[in-house]
C-alpha positions as CSV (number, residue, x, y, z in Angstrom):
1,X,-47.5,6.9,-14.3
2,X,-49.6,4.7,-16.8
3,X,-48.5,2.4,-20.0
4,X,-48.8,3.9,-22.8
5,X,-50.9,0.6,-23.8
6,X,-54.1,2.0,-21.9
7,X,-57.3,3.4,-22.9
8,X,-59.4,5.2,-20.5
9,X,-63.3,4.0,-20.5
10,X,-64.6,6.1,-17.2
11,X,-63.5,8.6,-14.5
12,X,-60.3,8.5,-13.3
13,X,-60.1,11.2,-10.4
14,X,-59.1,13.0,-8.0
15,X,-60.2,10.2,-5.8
16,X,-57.0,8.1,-6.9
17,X,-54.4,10.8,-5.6
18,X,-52.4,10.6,-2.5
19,X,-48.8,10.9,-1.8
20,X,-48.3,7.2,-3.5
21,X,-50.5,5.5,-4.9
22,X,-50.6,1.9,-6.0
23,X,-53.1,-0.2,-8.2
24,X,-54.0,-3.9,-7.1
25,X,-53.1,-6.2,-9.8
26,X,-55.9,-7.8,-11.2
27,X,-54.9,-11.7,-11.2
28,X,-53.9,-11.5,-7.3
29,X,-56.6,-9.1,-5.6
30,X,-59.0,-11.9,-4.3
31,X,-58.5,-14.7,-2.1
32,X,-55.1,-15.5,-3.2
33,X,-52.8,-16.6,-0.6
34,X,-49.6,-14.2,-0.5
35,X,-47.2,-16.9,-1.0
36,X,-48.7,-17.4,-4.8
37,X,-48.0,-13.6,-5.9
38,X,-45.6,-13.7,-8.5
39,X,-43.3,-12.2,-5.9
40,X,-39.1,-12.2,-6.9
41,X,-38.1,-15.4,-5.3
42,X,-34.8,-16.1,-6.1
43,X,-32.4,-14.7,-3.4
44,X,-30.0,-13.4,-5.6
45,X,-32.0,-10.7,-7.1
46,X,-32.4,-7.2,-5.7
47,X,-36.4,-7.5,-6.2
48,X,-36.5,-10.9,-4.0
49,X,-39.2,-11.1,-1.3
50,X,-38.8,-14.3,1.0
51,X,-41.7,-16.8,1.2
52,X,-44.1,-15.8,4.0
53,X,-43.6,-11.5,3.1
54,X,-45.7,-9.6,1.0
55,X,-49.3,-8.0,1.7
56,X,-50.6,-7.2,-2.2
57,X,-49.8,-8.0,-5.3
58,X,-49.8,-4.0,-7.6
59,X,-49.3,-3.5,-11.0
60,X,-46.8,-1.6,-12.9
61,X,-48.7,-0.2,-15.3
62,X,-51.0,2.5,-13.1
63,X,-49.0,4.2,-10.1
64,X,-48.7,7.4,-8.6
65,X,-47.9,10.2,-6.5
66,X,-46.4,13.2,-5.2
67,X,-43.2,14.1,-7.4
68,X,-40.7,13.4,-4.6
69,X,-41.9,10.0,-4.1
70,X,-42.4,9.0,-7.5
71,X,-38.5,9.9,-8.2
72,X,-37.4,7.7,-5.2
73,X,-39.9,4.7,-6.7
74,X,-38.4,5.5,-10.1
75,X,-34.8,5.4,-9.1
76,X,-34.8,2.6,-6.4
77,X,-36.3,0.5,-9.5
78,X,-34.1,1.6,-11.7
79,X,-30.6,0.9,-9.5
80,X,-31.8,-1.9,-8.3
81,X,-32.5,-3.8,-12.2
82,X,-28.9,-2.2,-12.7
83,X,-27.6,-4.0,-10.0
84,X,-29.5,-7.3,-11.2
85,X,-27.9,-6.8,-14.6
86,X,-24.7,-6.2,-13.3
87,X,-25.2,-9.9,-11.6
88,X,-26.5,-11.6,-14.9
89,X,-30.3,-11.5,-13.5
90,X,-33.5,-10.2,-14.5
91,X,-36.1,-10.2,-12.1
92,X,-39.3,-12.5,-13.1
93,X,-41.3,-10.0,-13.9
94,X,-38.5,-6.7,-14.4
95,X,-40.0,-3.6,-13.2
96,X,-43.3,-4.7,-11.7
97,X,-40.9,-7.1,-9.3
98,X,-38.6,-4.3,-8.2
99,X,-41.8,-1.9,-7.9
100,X,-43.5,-5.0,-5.5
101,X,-40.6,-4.9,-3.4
102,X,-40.6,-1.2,-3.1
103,X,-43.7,-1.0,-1.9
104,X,-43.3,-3.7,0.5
105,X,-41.0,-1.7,2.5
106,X,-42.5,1.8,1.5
107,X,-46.3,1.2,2.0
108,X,-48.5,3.2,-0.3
109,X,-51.0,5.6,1.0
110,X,-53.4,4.8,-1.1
111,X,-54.3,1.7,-2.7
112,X,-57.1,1.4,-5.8
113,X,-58.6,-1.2,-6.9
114,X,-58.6,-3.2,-9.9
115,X,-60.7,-1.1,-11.6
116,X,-57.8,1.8,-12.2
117,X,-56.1,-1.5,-14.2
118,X,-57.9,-3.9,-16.0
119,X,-57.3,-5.7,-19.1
120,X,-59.2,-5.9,-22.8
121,X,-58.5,-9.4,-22.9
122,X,-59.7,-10.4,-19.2
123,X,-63.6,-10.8,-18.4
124,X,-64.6,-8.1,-15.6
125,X,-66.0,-10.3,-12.4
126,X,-68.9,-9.0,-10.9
127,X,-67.1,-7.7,-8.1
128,X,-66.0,-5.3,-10.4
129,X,-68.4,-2.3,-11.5
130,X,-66.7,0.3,-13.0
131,X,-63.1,-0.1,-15.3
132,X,-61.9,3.0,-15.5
133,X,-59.0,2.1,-17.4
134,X,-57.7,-1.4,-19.2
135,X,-54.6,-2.1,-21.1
136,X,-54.6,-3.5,-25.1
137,X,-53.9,-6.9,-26.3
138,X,-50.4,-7.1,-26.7
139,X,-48.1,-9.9,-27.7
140,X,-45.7,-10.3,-25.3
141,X,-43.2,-12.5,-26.9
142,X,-43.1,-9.8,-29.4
143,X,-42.4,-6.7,-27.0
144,X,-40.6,-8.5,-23.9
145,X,-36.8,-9.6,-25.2
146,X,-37.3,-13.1,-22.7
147,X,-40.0,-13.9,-24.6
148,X,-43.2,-12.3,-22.3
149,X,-41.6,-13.5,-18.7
């Protein structure tokens, strides 16, 4: 699965396939204490993860897998922003917060590094040597209804 938002500039192979795979986030993949991910933490959404949890901060925009696991990623997501709608919330950052907590409790089997995500407007660090993919300037108050949160 992959925004629609990205272009590819190298290889992106076989090498990134397992039965779930999961793309570091490139804002929180270096010496970033857990408890400053971007992490759900208000209780009262289905995408919370309490203070202290987590293990890596992934993206929503590059993910993978085998069919049967991307369908139970897919509709966990999904019923659980249904269920945060039903209760008048929106998790902090929609999709990407329900996807964190999924993987929290469903580890990935593969997980790539920034390189599979990076961003057009973000200067690559030297740690980084190949992008193989990046994602377009985009306006986010313009395509997010809350205004790019």
């Amino acid at each position: 699965m992959m925004d629609i938002d990205s272009v590819f500039h190298n290889r992106f192979g076989a090498e990134s396939l397992s039965r779930l795979s999961a793309v570091l986030h490139r804002g929180y993949y270096k010496n970033t204490p857990r408890d400053s991910f971007p992490y759900e933490r208000r209780a009262n959404s289905k995408a919370y993860i309490p203070a202290g949890e987590g293990d890596y901060y992934y993206t929503a925009a590059v993910w993978g897998g085998y069919l049967e696991d991307m369908y139970k990623l897919v509709k966990y997501c999904y019923e659980m922003s249904v269920e945060d709608a039903k209760n008048n919330i929106e998790a902090v950052w929609q999709e990407e917060s329900h996807l964190n907590r999924y993987l929290l409790y469903n580890k990935p089997t593969k997980v790539l590094s920034p390189e599979y995500l990076w961003s057009d407007y973000d200067q690559v660090p030297g740690d980084i040597k190949v992008v193989r993919i990046s994602q377009l300037v985009k306006n986010y108050a313009e395509v997010r209804p809350n205004g790019g949160n």
